[in-house]
FILUM-576555 format. One record per residue (C-alpha): residue number from 0; residue in three letters; x, z, y. Coordinates in Angstrom, 3 decimals. Layout:
residues N
[NUM "Ala" [X Z Y]]
...
***
This chain:
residues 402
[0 "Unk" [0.000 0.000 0.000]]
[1 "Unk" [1.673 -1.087 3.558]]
[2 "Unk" [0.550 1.450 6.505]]
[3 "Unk" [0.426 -0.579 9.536]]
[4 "Unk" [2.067 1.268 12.754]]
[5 "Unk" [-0.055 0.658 16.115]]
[6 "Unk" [1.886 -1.271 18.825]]
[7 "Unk" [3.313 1.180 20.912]]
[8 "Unk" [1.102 1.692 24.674]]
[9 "Unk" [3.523 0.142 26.282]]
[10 "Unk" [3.393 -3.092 24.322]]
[11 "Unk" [-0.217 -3.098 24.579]]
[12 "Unk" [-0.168 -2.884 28.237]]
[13 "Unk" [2.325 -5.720 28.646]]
[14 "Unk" [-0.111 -7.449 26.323]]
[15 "Unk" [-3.278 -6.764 28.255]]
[16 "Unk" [-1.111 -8.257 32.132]]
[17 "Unk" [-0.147 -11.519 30.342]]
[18 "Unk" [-3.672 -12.252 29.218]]
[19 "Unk" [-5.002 -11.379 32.688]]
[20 "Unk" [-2.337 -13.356 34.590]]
[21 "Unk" [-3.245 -16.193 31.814]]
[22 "Unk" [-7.107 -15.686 32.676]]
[23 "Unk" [-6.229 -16.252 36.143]]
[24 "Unk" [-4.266 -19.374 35.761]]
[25 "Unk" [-7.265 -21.102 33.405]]
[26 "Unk" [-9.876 -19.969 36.090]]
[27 "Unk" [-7.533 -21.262 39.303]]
[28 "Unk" [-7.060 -24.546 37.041]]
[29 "Unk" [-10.558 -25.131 36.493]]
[30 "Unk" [-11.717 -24.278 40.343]]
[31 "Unk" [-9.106 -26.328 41.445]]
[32 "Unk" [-7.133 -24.466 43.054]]
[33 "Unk" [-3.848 -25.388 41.237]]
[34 "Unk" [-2.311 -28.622 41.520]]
[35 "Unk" [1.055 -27.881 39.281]]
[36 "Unk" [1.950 -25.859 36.786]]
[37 "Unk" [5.955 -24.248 36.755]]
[38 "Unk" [6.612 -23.019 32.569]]
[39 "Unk" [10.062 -20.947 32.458]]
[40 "Unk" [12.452 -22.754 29.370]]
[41 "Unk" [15.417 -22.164 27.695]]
[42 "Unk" [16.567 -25.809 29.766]]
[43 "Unk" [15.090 -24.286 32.810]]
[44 "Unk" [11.933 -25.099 34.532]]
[45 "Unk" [9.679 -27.336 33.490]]
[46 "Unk" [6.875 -28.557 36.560]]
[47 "Unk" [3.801 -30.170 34.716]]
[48 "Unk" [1.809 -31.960 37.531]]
[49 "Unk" [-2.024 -31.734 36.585]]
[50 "Unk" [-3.649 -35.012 35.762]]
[51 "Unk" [-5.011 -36.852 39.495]]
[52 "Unk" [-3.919 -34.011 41.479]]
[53 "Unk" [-3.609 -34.977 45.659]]
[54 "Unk" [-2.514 -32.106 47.363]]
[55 "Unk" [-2.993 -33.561 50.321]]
[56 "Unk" [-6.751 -34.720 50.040]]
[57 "Unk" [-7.341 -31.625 48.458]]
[58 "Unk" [-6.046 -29.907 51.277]]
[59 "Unk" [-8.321 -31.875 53.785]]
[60 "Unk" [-11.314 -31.798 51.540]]
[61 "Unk" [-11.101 -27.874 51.473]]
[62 "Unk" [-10.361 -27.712 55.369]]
[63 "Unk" [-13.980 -29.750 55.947]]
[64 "Unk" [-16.891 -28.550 57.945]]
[65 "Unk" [-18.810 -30.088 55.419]]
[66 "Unk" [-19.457 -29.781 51.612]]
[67 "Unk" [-17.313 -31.954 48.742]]
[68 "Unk" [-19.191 -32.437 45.428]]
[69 "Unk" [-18.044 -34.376 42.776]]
[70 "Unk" [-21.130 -34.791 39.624]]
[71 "Unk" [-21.271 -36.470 36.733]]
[72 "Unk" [-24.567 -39.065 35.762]]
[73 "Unk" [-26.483 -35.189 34.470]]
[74 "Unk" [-25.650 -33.928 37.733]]
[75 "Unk" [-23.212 -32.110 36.433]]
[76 "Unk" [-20.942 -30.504 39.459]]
[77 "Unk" [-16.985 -31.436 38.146]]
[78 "Unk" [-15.413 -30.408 41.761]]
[79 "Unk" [-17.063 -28.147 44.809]]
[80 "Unk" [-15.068 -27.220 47.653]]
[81 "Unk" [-14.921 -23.909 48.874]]
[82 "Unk" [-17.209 -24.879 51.815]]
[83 "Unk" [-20.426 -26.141 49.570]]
[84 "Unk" [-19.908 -22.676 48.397]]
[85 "Unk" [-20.197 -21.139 51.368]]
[86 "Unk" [-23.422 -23.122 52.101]]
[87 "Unk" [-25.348 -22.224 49.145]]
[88 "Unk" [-23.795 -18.783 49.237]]
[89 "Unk" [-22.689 -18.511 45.825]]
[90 "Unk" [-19.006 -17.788 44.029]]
[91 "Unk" [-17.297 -20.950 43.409]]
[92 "Unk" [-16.655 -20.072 39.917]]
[93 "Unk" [-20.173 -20.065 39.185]]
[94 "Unk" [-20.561 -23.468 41.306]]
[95 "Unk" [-18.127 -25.280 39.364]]
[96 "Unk" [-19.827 -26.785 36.025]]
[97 "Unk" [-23.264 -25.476 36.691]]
[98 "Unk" [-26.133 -28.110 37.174]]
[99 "Unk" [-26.668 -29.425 40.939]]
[100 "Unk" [-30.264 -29.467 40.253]]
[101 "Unk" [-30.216 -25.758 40.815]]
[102 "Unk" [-29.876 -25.931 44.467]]
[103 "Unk" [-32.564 -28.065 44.953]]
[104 "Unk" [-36.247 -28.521 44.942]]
[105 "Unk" [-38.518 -29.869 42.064]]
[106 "Unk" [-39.050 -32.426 44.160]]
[107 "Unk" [-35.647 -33.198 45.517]]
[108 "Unk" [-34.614 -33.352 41.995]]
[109 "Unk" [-36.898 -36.551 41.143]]
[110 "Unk" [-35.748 -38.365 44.526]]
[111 "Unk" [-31.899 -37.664 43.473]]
[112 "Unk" [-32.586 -38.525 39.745]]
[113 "Unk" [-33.335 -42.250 39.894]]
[114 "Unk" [-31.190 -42.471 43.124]]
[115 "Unk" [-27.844 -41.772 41.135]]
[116 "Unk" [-28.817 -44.297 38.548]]
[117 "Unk" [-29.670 -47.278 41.053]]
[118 "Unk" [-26.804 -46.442 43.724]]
[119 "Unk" [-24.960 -49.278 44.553]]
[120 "Unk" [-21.192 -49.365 45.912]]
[121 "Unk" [-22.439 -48.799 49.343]]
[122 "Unk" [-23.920 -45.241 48.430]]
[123 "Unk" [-27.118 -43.838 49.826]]
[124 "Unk" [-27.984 -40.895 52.369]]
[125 "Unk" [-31.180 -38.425 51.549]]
[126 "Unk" [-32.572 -35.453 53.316]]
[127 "Unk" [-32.557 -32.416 50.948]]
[128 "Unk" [-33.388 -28.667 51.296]]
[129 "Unk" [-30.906 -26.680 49.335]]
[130 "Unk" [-32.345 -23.718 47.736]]
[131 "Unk" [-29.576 -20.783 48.533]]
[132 "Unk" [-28.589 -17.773 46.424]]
[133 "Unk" [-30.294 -15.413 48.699]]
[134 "Unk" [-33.237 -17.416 48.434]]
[135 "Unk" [-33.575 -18.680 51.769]]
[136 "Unk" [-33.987 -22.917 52.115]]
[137 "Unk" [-31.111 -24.856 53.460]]
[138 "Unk" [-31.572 -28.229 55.621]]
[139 "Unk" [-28.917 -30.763 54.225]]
[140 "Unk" [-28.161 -34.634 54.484]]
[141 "Unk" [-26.414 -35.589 51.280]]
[142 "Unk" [-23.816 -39.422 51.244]]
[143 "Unk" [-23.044 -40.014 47.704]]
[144 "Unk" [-21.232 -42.791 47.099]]
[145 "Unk" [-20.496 -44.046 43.444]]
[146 "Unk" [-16.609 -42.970 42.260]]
[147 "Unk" [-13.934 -44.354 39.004]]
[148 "Unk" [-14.788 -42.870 35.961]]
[149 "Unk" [-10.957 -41.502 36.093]]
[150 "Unk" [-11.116 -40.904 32.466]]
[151 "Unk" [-14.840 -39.616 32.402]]
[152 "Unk" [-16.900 -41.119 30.174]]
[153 "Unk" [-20.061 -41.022 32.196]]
[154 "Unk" [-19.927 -41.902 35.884]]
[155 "Unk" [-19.424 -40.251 38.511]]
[156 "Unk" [-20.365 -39.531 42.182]]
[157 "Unk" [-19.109 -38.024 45.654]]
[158 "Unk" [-21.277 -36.301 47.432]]
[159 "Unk" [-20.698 -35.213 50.992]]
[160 "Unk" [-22.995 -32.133 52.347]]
[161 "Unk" [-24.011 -31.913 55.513]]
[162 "Unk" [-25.737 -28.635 57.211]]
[163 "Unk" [-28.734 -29.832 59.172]]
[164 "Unk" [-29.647 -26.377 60.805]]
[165 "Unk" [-28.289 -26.311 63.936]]
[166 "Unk" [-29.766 -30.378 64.229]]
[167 "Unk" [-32.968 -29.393 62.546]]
[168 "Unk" [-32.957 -26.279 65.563]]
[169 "Unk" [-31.852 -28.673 68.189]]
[170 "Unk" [-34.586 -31.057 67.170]]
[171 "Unk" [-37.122 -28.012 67.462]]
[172 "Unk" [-35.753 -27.506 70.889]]
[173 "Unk" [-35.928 -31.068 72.201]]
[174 "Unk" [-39.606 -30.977 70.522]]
[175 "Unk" [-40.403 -27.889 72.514]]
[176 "Unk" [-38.991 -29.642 75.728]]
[177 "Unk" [-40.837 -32.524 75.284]]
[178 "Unk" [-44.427 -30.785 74.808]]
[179 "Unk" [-43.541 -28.696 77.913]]
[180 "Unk" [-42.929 -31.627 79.995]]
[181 "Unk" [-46.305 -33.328 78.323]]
[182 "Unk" [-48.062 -30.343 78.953]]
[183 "Unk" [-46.900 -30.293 82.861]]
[184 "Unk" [-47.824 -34.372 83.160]]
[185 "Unk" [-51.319 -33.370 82.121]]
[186 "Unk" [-51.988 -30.620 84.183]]
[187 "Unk" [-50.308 -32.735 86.976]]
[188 "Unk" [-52.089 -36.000 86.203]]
[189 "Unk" [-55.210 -33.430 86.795]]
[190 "Unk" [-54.138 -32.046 89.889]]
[191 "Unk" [-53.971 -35.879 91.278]]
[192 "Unk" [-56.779 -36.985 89.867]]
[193 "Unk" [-58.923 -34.248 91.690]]
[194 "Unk" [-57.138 -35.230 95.040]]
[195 "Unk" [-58.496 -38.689 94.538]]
[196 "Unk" [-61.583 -37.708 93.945]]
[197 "Unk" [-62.235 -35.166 96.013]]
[198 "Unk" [-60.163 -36.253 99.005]]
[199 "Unk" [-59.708 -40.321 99.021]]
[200 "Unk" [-62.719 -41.325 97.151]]
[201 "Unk" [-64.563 -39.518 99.673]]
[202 "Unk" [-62.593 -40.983 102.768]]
[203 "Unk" [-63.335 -44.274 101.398]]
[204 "Unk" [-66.587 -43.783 100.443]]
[205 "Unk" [-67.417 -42.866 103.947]]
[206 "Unk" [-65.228 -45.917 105.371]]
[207 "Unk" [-67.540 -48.377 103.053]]
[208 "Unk" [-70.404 -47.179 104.659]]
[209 "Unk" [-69.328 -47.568 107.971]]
[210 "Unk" [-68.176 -51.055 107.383]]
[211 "Unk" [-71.463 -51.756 105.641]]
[212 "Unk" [-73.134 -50.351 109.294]]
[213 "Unk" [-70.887 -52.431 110.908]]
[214 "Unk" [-71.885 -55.788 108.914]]
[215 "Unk" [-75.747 -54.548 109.290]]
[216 "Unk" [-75.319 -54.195 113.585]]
[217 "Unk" [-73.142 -57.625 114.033]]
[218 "Unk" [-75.472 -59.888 114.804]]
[219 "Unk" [-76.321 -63.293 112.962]]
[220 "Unk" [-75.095 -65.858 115.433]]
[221 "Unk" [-71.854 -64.432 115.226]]
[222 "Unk" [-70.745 -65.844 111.857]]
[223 "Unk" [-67.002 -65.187 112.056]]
[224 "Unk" [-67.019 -61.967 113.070]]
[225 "Unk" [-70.156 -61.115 110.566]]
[226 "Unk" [-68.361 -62.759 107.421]]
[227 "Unk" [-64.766 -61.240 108.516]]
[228 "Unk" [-67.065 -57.750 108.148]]
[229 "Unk" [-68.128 -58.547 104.583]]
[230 "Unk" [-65.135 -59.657 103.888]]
[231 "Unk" [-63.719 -56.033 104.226]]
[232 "Unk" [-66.486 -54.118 102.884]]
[233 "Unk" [-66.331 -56.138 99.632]]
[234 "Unk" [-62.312 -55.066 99.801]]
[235 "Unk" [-63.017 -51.309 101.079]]
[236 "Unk" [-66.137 -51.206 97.912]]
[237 "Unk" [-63.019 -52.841 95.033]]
[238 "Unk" [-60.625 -50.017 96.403]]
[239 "Unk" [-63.071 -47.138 95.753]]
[240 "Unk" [-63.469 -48.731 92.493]]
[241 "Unk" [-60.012 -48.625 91.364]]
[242 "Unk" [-59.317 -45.478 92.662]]
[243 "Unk" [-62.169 -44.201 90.516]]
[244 "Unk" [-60.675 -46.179 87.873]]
[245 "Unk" [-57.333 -44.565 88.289]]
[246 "Unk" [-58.994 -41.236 88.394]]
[247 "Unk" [-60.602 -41.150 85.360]]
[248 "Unk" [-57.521 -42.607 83.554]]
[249 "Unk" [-55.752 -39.596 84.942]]
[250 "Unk" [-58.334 -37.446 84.079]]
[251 "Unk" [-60.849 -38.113 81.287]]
[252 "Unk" [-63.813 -36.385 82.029]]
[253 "Unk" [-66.054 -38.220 80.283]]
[254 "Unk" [-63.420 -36.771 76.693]]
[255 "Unk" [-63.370 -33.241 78.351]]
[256 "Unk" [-67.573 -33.295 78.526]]
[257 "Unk" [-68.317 -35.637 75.479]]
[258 "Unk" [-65.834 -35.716 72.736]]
[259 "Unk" [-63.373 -38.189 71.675]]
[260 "Unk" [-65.991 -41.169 70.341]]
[261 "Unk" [-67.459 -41.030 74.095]]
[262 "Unk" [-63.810 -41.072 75.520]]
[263 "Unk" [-62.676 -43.626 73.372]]
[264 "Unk" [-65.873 -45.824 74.093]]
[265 "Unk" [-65.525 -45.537 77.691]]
[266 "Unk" [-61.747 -46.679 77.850]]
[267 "Unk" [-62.589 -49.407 75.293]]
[268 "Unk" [-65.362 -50.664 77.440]]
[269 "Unk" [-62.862 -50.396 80.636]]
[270 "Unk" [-60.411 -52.219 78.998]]
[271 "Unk" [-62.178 -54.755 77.671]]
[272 "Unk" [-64.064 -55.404 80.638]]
[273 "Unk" [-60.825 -55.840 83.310]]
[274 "Unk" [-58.810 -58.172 80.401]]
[275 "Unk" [-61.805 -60.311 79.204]]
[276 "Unk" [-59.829 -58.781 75.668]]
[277 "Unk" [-62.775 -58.150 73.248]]
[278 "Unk" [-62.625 -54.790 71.675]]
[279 "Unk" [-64.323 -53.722 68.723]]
[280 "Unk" [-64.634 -50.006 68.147]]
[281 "Unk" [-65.693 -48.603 64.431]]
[282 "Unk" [-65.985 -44.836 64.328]]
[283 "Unk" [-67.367 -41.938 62.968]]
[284 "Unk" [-69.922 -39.391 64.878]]
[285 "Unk" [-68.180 -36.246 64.755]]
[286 "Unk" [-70.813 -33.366 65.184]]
[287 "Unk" [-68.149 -30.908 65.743]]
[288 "Unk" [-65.662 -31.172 68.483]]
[289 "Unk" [-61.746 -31.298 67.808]]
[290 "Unk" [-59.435 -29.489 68.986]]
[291 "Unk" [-58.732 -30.537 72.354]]
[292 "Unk" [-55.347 -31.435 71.805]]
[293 "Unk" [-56.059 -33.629 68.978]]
[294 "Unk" [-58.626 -35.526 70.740]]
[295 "Unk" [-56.245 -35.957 73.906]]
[296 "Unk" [-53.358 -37.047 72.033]]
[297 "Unk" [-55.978 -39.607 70.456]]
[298 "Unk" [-57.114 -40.411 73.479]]
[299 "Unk" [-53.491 -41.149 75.253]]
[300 "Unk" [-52.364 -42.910 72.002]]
[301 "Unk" [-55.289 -45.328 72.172]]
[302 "Unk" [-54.667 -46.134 76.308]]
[303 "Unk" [-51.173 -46.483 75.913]]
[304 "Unk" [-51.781 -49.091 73.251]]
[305 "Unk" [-54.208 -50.759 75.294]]
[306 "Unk" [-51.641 -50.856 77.579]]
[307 "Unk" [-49.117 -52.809 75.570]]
[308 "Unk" [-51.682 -54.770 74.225]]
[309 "Unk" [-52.632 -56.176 78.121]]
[310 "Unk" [-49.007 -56.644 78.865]]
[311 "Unk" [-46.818 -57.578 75.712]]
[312 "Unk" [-49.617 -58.631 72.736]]
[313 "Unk" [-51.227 -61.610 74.102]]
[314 "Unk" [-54.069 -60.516 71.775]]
[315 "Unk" [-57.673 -61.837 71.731]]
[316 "Unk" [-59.301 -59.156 69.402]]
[317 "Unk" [-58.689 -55.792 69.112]]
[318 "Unk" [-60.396 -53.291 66.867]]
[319 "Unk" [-60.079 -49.406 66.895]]
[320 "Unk" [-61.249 -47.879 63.479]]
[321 "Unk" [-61.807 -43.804 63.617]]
[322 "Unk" [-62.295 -42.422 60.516]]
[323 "Unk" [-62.129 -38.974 58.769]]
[324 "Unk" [-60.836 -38.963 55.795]]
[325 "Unk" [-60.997 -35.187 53.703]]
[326 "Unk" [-59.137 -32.717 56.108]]
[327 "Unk" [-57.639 -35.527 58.494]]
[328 "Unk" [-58.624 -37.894 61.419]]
[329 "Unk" [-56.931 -41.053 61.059]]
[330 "Unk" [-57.055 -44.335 64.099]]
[331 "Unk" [-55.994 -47.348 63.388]]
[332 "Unk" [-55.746 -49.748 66.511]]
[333 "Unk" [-55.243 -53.477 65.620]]
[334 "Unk" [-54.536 -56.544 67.304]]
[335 "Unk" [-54.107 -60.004 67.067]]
[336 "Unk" [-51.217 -60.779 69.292]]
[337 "Unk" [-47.559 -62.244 68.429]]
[338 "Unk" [-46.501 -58.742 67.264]]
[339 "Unk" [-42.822 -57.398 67.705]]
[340 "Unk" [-40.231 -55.887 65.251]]
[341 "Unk" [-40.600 -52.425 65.491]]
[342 "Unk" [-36.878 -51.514 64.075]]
[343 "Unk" [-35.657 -54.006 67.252]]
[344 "Unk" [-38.060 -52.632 69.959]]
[345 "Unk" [-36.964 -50.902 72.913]]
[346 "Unk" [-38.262 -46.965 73.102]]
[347 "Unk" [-38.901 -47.147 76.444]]
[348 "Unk" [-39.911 -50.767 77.859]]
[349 "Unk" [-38.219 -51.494 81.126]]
[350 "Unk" [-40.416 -51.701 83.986]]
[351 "Unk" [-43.420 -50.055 81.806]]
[352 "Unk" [-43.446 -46.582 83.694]]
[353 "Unk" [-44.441 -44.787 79.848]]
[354 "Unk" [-42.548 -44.158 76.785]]
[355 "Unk" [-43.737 -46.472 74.813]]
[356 "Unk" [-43.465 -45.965 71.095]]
[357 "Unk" [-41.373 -42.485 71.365]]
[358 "Unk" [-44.082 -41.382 73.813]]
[359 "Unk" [-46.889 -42.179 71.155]]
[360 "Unk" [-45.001 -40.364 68.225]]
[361 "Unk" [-44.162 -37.188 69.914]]
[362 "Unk" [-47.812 -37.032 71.153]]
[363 "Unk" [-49.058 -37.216 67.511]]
[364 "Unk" [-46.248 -35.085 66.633]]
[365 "Unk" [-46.972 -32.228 68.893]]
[366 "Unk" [-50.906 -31.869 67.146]]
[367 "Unk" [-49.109 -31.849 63.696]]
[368 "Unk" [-49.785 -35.671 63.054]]
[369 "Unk" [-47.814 -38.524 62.255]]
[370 "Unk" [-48.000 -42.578 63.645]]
[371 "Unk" [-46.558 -45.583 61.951]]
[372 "Unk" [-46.339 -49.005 63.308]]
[373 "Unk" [-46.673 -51.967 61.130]]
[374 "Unk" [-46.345 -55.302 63.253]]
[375 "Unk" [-44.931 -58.631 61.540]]
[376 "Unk" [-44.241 -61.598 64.799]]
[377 "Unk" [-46.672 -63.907 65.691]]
[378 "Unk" [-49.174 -61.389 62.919]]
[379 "Unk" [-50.358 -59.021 65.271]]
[380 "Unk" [-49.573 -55.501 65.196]]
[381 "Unk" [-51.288 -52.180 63.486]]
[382 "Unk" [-50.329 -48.267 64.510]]
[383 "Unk" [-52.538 -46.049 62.476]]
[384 "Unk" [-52.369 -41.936 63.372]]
[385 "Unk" [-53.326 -39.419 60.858]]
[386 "Unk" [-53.740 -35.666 62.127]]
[387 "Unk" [-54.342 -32.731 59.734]]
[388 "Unk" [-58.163 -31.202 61.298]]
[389 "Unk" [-59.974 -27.723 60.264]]
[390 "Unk" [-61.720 -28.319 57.020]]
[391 "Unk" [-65.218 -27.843 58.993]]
[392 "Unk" [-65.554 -30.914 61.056]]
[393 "Unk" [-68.697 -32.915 59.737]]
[394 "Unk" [-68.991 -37.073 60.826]]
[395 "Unk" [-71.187 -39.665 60.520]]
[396 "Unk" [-70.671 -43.367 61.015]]
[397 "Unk" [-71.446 -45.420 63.904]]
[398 "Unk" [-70.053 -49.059 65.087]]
[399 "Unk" [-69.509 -50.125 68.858]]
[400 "Unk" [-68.668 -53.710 70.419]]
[401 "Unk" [-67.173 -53.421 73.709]]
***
């Protein structure tokens, strides 16, 4: 019988250091942290460089502002810098080999998973919220671009991360701005509007009756003088007209007293009488009033389209379609003018005075709706707004030819 002696404590403890420091060197090899290895010989030193090592990319890669991924086809994470690890706030150890499809969405997942099959050598860009280990929600903007299999057997892909909070918090900002300064035209437009009204219209209203006294005193024989008089009565009578005109424009108050159907018939009619432009509106009957937001914004949408129609469209027909479909009021305004490209048009027309199409979208925007433009040259052009309504709004149907 042999009686084994136990390694002496000191042997033991030099055992357990070497299997920690050789712990330490698997773990820095497979984070990437080591680019060479140095193995003490009998001939001296050996220096075993590790397979596609760059010290110098690595170096910039880990200096980023962004995050470095490298996945396979599965989505497999091969490579993270230390900065993706900072974003999701996780240790990079556990990063490295885990799935990516654990920082993101269910539905994030099944945009990425066909997108890394069908990427092309010019890569693709997608907007993903990263789910981080403290479970907050991360804006990102991923760039993958296809890489060499470098030995892989699947493919693989680089993925740059970019941190979208402080744009997605600037954007808020500029939003904010914008329905401040919307907010302050509106209440200004008002404060105009009632100074026509109650001030000019008045002035002039007074002046057209004295020119009309004026035309009823001159006497008959006097034909020159008689005819210059109705002459500028029939001017003085078209001013108070389209001062009234522009008052109203400034200030619906035929929306603020009737609803949006009323105020979109009226500005239909307007419109269609001053261009000769026939204007067809479809609509339903809403028995309950929108918010008054909603129905402005619907209201400004549909004159500033008028708008372009008159001066850019060369449109006969127009028809405006209201409709209410579930929990959302959608228009749809379409003409049948020589359209435009929308990707090539300018935001902000010169010469127009308005905003145009960035105008339109931030006023749909700031009621929680969204507007999309579909226009094809010498096809006419469509712009259809959906806004999210209270579930309680009840409509009928009713069809107008202005």
């Amino acid at each position: 019988m042999i009686k084994k002696c136990p390694a002496p404590p000191s042997e033991l403890a030099g055992l357990r250091e070497r299997l920690a420091v050789a712990e330490e060197t698997l773990r820095a090899i497979c984070s990437g942290e080591v680019d060479s290895v140095v193995s003490a010989d009998k001939k001296g030193s050996l220096v075993f460089t590790l397979d596609g090592a760059e010290h110098a990319y690595r170096v910039l890669i880990e200096s980023m502002n962004e995050g470095a991924l490298m996945l396979t086809s599965d989505r497999t994470i091969l490579y993270a810098n230390k900065c993706f690890a900072r974003m999701v706030k996780s240790p990079l150890e556990q990063v490295i080999g885990s799935s990516f499809g654990r920082f993101l969405s269910i539905e994030d997942q099944s945009t990425l998973r066909p997108l890394l099959k069908r990427v092309a050598s010019s890569g693709a860009k997608i907007q993903v919220l990263l789910q981080v280990g403290d479970g907050s929600k991360m804006p990102g903007h991923l760039s993958i671009r296809p890489l060499a299999r470098n030995g892989f057997k699947s493919a693989t892909f680089g993925i740059v991360v970019t941190d979208m909070t402080e744009a997605r918090r600037g954007e808020e900002l500029l939003r904010t701005l914008t329905n401040r300064v919307v907010q302050a035209q509106e209440a200004e437009r008002g404060r105009v509007a009632l100074e026509l009204h109650d001030t000019i219209t008045q002035m002039l209203c007074a002046v057209l009756v004295c020119s009309q006294t004026l035309v009823d005193k001159l006497p008959a024989r006097n034909r020159t003088a008689k005819g210059e008089a109705k002459k500028l009565h029939g001017i003085i009578r078209k001013t108070v007209e389209e001062v009234e005109r522009i008052s109203r424009n400034l200030r619906p108050s035929v929306l603020n007293h009737l609803g949006l159907v009323a105020g979109l018939h009226d500005t239909s009619t307007e419109f269609a009488n001053r261009t000769g432009v026939s204007v067809k509106l479809i609509c339903v009957k809403l028995t309950a009033r929108l918010p008054a937001d909603t129905e402005l914004a619907l209201y400004r949408i549909l004159q500033e389209t008028l708008k372009n129609v008159e001066k850019h469209a060369r449109a006969r027909n127009v028809t405006v379609h209201l409709t209410k479909p579930g929990d959302i009021v959608q228009l749809i305004i379409h003409d049948d003018g020589i359209g435009f490209d929308p990707d090539q048009h300018p935001v902000r027309p010169k010469g127009t005075g308005g905003f145009g199409l960035l105008g339109m979208r931030e006023r749909a925007a700031y009621v929680g709706g969204i507007l999309k433009v579909k226009s094809i040259r010498r096809s006419g052009t469509e712009i259809e707004i959906r806004i999210p309504l209270p579930p309680d709004t009840v409509t009928t149907r009713s069809t107008v030819r202005a």
